[in-house]
C-alpha positions as CSV (number, residue, x, y, z in Angstrom):
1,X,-42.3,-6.5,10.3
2,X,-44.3,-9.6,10.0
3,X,-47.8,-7.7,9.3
4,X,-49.0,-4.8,6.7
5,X,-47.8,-3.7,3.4
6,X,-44.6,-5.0,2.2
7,X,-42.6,-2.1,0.8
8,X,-44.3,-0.2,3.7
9,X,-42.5,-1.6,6.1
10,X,-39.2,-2.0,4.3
11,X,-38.9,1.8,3.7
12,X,-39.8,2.6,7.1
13,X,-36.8,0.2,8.5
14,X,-34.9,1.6,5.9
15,X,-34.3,5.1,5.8
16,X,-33.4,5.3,9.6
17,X,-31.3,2.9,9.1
18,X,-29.8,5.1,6.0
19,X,-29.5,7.4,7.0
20,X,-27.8,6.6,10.3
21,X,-25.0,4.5,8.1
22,X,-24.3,7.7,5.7
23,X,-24.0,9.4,9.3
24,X,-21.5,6.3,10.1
25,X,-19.7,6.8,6.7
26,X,-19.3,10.5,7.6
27,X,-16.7,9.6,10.2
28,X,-14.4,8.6,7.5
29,X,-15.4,11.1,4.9
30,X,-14.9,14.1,7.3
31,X,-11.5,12.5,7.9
32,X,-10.7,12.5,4.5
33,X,-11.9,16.0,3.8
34,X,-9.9,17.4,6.8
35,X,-6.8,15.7,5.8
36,X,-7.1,16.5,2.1
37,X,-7.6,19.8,2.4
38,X,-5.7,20.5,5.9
39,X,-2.8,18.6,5.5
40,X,-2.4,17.1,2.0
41,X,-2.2,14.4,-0.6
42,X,0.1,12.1,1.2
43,X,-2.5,12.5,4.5
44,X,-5.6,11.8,2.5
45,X,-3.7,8.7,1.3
46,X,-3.4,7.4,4.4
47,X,-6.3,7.5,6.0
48,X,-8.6,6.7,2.9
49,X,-6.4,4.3,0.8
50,X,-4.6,0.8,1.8
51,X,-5.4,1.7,5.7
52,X,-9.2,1.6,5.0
53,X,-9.2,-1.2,3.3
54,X,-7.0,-3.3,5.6
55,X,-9.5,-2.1,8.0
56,X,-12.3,-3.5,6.4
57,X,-10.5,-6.8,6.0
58,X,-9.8,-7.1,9.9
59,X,-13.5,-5.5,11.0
60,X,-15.1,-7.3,8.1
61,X,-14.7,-11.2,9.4
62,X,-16.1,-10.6,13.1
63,X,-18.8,-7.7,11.6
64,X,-19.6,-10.8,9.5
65,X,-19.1,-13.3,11.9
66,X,-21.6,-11.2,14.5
67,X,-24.3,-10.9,11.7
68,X,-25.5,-14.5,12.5
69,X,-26.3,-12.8,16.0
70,X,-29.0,-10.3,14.5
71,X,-30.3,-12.6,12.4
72,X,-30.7,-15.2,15.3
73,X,-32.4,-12.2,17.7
74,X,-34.8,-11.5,14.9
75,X,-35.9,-15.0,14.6
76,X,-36.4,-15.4,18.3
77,X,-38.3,-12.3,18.7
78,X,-40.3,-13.0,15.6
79,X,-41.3,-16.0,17.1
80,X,-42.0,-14.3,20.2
81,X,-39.0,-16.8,22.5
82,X,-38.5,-13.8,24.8
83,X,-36.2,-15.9,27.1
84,X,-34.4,-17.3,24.3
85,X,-34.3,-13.4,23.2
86,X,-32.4,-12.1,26.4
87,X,-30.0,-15.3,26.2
88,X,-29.0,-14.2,21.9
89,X,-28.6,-10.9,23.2
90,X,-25.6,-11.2,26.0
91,X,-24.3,-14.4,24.2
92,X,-23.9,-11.6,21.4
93,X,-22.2,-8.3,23.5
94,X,-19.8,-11.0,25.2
95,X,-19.1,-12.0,22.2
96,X,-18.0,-8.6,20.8
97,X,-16.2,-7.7,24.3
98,X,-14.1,-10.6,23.6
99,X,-13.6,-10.3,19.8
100,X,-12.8,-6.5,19.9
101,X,-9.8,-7.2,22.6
102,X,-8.2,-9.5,20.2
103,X,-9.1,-7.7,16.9
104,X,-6.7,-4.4,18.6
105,X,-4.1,-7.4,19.4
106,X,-4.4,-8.5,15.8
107,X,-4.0,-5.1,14.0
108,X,-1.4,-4.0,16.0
109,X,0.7,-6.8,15.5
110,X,-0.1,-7.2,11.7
111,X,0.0,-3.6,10.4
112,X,3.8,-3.0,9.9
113,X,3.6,-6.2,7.8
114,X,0.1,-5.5,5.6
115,X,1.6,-1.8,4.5
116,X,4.6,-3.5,3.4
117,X,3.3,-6.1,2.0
118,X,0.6,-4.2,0.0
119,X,3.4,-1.9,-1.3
120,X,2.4,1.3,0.5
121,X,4.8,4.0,-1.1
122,X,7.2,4.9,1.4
123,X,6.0,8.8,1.9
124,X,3.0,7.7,3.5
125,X,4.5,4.4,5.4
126,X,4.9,6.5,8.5
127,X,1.8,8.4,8.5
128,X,-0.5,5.2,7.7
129,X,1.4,3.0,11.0
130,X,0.5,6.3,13.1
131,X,-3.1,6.7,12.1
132,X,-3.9,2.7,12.2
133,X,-2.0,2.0,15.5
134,X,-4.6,4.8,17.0
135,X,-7.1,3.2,15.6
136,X,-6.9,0.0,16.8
137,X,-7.6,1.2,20.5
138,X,-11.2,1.7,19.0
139,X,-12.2,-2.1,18.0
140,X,-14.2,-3.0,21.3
141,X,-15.9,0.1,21.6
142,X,-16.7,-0.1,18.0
143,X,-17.6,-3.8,17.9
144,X,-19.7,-3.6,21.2
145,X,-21.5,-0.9,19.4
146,X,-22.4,-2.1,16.3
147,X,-23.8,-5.2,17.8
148,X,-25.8,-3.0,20.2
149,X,-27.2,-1.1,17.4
150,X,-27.7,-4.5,15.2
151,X,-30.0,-5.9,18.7
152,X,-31.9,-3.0,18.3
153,X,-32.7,-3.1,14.5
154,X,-33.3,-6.8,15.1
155,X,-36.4,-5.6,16.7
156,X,-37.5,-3.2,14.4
157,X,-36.1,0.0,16.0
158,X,-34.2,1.4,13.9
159,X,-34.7,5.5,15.4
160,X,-32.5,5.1,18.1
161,X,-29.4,3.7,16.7
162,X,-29.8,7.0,14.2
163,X,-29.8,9.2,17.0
164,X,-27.0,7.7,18.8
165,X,-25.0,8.4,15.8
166,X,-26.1,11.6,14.9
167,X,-24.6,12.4,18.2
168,X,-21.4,10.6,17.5
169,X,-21.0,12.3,14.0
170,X,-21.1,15.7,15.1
171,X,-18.7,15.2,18.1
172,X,-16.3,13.6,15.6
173,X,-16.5,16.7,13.6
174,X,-15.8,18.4,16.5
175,X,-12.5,16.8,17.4
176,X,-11.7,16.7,14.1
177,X,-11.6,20.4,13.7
178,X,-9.6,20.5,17.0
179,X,-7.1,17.9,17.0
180,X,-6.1,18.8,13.3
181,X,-7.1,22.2,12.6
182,X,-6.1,23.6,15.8
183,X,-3.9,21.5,17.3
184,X,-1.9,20.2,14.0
185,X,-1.5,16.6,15.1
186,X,-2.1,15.8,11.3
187,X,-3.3,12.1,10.8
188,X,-2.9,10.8,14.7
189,X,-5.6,13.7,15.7
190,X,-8.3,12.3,13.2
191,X,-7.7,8.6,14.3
192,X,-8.3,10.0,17.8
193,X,-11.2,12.0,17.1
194,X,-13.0,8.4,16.0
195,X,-11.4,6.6,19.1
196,X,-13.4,9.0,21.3
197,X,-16.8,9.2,19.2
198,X,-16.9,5.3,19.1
199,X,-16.8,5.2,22.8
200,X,-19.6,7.8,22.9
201,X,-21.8,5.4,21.1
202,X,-20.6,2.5,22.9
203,X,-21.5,4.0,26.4
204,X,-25.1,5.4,24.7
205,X,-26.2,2.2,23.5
206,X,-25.3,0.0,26.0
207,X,-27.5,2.2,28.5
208,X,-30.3,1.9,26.1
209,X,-30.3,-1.8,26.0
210,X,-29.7,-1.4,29.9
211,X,-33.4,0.3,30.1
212,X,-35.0,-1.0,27.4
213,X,-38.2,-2.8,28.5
214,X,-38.3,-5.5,26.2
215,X,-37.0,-8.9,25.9
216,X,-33.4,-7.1,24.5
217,X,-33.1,-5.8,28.0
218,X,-29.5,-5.9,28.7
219,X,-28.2,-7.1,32.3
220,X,-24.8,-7.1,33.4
221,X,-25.2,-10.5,35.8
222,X,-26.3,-12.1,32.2
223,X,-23.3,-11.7,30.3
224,X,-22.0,-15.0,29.5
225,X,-22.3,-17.4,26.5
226,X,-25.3,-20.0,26.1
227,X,-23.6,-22.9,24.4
228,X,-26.4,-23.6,21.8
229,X,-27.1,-20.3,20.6
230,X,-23.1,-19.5,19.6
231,X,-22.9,-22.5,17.9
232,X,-26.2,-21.3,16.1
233,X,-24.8,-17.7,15.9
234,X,-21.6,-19.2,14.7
235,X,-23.0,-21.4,11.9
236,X,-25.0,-18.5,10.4
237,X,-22.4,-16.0,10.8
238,X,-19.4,-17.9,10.1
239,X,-20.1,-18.1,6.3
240,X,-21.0,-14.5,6.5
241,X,-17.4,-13.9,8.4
242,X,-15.2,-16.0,5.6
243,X,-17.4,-14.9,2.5
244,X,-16.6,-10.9,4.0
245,X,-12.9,-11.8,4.5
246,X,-12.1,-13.1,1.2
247,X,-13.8,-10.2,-0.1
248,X,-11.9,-7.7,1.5
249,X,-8.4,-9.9,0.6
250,X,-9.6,-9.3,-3.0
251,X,-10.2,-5.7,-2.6
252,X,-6.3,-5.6,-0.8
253,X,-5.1,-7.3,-3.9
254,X,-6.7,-4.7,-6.1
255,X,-5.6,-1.9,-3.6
256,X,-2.0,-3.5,-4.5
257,X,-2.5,-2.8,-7.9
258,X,-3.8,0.8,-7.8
259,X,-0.9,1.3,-5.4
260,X,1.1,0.3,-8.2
261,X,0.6,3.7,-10.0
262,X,1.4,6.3,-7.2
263,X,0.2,8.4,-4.7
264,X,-1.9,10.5,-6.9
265,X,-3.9,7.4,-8.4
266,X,-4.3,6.2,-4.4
267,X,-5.5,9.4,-3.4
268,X,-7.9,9.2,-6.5
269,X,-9.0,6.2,-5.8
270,X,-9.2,7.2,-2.0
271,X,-11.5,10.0,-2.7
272,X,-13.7,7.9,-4.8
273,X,-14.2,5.7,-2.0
274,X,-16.2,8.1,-0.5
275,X,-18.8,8.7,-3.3
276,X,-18.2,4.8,-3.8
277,X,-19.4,4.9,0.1
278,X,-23.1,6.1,-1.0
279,X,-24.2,4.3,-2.8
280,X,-22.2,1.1,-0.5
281,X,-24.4,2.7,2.5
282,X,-27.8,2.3,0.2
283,X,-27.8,-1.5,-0.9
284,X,-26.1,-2.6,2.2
285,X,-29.2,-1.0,4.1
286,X,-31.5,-2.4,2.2
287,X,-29.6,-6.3,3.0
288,X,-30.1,-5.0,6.6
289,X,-33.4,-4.3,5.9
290,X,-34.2,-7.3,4.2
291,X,-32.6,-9.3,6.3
292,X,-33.9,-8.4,9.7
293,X,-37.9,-8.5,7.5
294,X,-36.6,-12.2,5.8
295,X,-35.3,-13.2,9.7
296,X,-38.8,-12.0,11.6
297,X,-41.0,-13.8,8.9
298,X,-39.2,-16.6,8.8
299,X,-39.1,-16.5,12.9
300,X,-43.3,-16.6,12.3
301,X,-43.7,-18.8,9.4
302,X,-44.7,-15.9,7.3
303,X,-42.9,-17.5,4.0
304,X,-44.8,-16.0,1.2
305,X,-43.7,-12.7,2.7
306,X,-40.4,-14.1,1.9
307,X,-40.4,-14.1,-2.0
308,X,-42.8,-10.8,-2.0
309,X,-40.4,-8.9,-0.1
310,X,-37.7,-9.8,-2.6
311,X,-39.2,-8.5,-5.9
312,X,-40.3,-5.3,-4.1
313,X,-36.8,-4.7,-2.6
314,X,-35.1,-5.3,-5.7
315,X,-37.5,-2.7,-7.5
316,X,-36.7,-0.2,-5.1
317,X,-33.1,-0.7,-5.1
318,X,-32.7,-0.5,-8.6
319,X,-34.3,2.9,-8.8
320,X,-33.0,4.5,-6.2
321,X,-29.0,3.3,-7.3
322,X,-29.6,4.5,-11.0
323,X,-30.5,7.9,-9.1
324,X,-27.3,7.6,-7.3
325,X,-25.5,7.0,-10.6
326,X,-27.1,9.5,-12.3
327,X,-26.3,12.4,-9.6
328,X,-22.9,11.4,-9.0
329,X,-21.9,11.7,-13.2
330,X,-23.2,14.9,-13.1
331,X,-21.5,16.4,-10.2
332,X,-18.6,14.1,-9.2
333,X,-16.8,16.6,-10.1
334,X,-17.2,19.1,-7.7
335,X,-17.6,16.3,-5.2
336,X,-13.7,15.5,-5.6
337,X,-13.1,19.3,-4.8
338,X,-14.2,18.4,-1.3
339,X,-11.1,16.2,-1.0
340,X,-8.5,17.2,-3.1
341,X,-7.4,20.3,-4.6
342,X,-4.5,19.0,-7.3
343,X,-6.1,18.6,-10.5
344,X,-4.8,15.1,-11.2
345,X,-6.5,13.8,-8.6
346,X,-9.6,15.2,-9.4
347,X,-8.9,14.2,-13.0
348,X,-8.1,10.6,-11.8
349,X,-11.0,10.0,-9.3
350,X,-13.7,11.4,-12.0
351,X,-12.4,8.7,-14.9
352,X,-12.4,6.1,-11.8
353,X,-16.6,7.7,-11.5
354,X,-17.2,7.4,-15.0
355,X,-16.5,3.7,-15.5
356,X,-17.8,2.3,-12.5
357,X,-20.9,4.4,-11.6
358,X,-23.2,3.1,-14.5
359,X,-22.4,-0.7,-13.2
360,X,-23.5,0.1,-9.5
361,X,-27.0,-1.7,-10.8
362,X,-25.1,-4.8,-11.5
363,X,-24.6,-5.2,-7.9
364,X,-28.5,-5.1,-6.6
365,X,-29.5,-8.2,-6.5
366,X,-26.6,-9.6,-4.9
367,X,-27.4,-7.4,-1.9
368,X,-31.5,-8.5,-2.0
369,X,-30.9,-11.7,-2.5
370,X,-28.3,-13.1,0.1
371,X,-30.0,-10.4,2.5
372,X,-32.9,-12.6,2.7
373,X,-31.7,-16.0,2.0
374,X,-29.5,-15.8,5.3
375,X,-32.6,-13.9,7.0
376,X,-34.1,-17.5,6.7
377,X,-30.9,-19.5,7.8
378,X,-29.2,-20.0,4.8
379,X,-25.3,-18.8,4.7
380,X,-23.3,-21.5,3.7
381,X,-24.4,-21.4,-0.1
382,X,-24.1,-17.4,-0.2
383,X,-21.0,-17.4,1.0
384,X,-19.7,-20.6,-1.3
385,X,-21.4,-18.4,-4.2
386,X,-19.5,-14.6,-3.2
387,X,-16.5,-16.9,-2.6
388,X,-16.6,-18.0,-6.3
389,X,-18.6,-15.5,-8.1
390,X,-16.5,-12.5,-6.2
391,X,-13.2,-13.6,-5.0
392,X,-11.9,-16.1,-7.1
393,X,-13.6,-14.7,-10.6
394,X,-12.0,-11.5,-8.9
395,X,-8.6,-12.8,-8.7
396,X,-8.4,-14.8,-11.6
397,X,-8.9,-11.4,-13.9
398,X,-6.4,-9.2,-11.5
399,X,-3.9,-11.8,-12.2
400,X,-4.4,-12.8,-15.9
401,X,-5.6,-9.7,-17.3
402,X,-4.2,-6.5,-15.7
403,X,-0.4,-7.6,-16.0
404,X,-0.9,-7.4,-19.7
405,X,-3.1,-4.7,-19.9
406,X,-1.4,-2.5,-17.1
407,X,-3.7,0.5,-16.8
408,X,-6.2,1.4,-14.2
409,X,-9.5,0.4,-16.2
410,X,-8.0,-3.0,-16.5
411,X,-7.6,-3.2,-12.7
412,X,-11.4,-1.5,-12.4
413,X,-13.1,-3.7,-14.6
414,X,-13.0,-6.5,-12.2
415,X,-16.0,-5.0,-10.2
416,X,-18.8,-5.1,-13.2
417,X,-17.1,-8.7,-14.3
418,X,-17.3,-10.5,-10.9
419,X,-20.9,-8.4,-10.1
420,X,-22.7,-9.8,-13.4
421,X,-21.5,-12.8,-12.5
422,X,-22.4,-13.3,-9.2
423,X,-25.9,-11.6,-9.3
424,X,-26.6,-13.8,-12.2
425,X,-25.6,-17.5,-9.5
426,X,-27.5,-15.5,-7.2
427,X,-30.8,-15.9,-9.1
428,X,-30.5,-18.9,-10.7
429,X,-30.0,-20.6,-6.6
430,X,-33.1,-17.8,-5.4
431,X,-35.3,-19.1,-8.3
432,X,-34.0,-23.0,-7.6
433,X,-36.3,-22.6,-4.0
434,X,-33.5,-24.7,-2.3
435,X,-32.2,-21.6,-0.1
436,X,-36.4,-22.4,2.2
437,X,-35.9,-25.0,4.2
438,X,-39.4,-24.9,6.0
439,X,-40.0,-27.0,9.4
440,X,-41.5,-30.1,8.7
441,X,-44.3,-29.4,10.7
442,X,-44.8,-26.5,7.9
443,X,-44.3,-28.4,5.0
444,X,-47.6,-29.5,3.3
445,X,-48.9,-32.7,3.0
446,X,-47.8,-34.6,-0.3
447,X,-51.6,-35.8,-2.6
């Protein structure tokens, strides 16, 4: 990614990458749509409503936390360090080994707490504990995973990763339709289903890495930590870890607040999570994308690439999510039949569509422009500028606004609000040139 034509070689990093994560969001989705239709409101509930996003907040801090591991990989190999290369990459699987085992100790300890805490209407209590306590067995296979995957996109192969999920999806499917549809074990078959396809791809990858040829080779003798690459690893992904925490506890707060209005609004609001998930899937692949390009051309002093790269991803990116908008406001409403079959919930998830869907644009440049601000080693001021811009802007409205409004487009107007916001500290810090710290060696001469 450090030579040719820009957008060239964004788009052809990026649509593998695409559409290997809308293959990854399809494990949920094809939950949802088993459940919903299957075994009911109350089932699509509790897989797709509070339980997702207390899932997200748990994943989110080490998925964030472990991004500082592709983006030190993609410098080393930019700069062509393959021994410091092989050292990044078992520093990062031991890492995950390690993280996964006390992420399934954390979730199963917290989760009776979380759903009572976030006031999860008692006629899905039961079934969210059973589907989340399932889940939980998956974190190490899923975290040793993902950072296999991430190892191999830090290189610039983004193919096999797709194909290993690809795989994954369609023997999710598989058990989905078995343990639910045939078997009727409801909520605690689907959670299953993803236990077993997340060790699919765990097993898969890790033998790729243990043939690869390159300096990502993965050896089992190596595993271990190198002291000075986690603490690098840790200070780039540490921000990244905090900044995706506090984002999630705002989203649990505003999950609180939908919960607030019953199980049809959650299962609305559930179902729109999964066209929400589209266009999610688009601009977080393109921060991959720019990220691993910022992170290889800053690894080879490339730094005009840098800012070129960042107009031509945020071109891109606007198009193709006013095409997303577009599409989904003129067929969301036969989307929501996939999930749900009650009216009301169709009725609630399209009014949910119609007022967020035309702000998705507001959202871009976030995405672009921390992507490749932490590609070149910057993530303490993204995350101070999501922490304020997203979170507290974020709270500030869910607790002085909605209580005297009380209606659901109070609680969804937070989004476009803290978006505008933060995209608009986003440029103002992109366009300050503070976020390049060049080596000196690099820096020219003063006249």
């Amino acid at each position: 990614m450090t030579e040719g034509v820009i957008w060239k070689s964004l788009l052809r990093f990026f649509f593998p990458i695409l559409l290997g994560t809308l293959f990854q969001q399809l494990y949920n989705t094809v939950d949802a749509v088993i459940v919903g239709r299957f075994v009911g409101k109350e089932a699509l509930a509790a897989v797709g409503g509070g339980t997702a996003v207390y899932l997200n907040l748990l994943i989110s801090f080490f998925v964030g936390l472990t991004s500082g591991a592709g983006i030190v990989i993609s410098q080393f190999f930019g700069a062509g360090d393959d021994g410091e290369t092989g050292r990044s990459v078992h520093t990062a699987l031991t890492l995950c080994f390690f993280g996964g085992l006390v992420m399934t100790a954390l979730g199963l300890l917290a989760t009776p707490w979380v759903l009572r805490v976030t006031k999860t209407p008692d006629d899905i209590m039961g079934l969210s504990l059973t589907y989340l306590n399932i889940f939980f067995v998956s974190m190490v296979p899923m975290f040793l995973y993902n950072m296999a995957s991430s190892i191999m996109r830090a290189t610039g192969d983004a193919r096999r990763p797709l194909f290993v999920l690809i795989a994954a999806v369609c023997t999710n499917i598989a058990l989905d339709l078995l343990f639910v549809v045939r078997f009727r074990w409801g909520v605690a078959g689907v959670a299953w289903a993803t236990v077993a396809s997340q060790a699919e791809s765990m097993v898969v990858s890790l033998v790729m890495l243990a043939r690869s040829e390159s300096a990502v080779r993965l050896r089992a003798r190596r595993l271990g930590v190198t002291p000075h690459i986690l603490a690098k690893m840790l200070r780039l992904g540490l921000p990244g870890g905090i900044q995706s925490t506090f984002y999630c506890m705002s989203n649990m707060i505003i999950q609180t607040a939908i919960n607030s209005f019953g199980t049809a609004t959650i299962a609305s609001w559930a179902a729109f999570g999964k066209i929400d998930a589209v266009f999610w899937t688009m601009v977080s692949t393109m921060g991959v994308a720019v990220t691993t390009f910022s992170g290889q051309n800053y690894g080879a002093r490339k730094y005009g690439r840098l800012r070129q790269c960042m107009w031509q991803a945020l071109l891109m990116t606007f198009a193709m999510t006013a095409t997303c908008s577009a599409v989904f406001l003129c067929t969301g409403q036969y989307v929501f039949r996939l999930f749900a079959t009650e009216p009301v919930v169709i009725a609630g998830g399209m009014q949910i569509l119609r007022f967020l869907a035309p702000w998705w644009v507001s959202y871009v440049a976030i995405e672009v422009l921390s992507g490749i601000i932490r590609g070149a080693g910057d993530s303490f001021i993204p995350m101070i500028i999501t922490l304020f811009g997203v979170c507290a802007l974020r709270l500030t409205w869910l607790f002085a606004a909605v209580p005297r409004l009380n209606t659901i487009t109070a609680v969804l107007a937070c989004y476009p609000i803290t978006w505008c916001a933060t995209s608009a500290l986003f440029l103002v810090y992109w366009f300050s040139g503070k976020w390049l710290k060049m080596p000196a060696e690099t820096v020219p001469p003063r006249p």
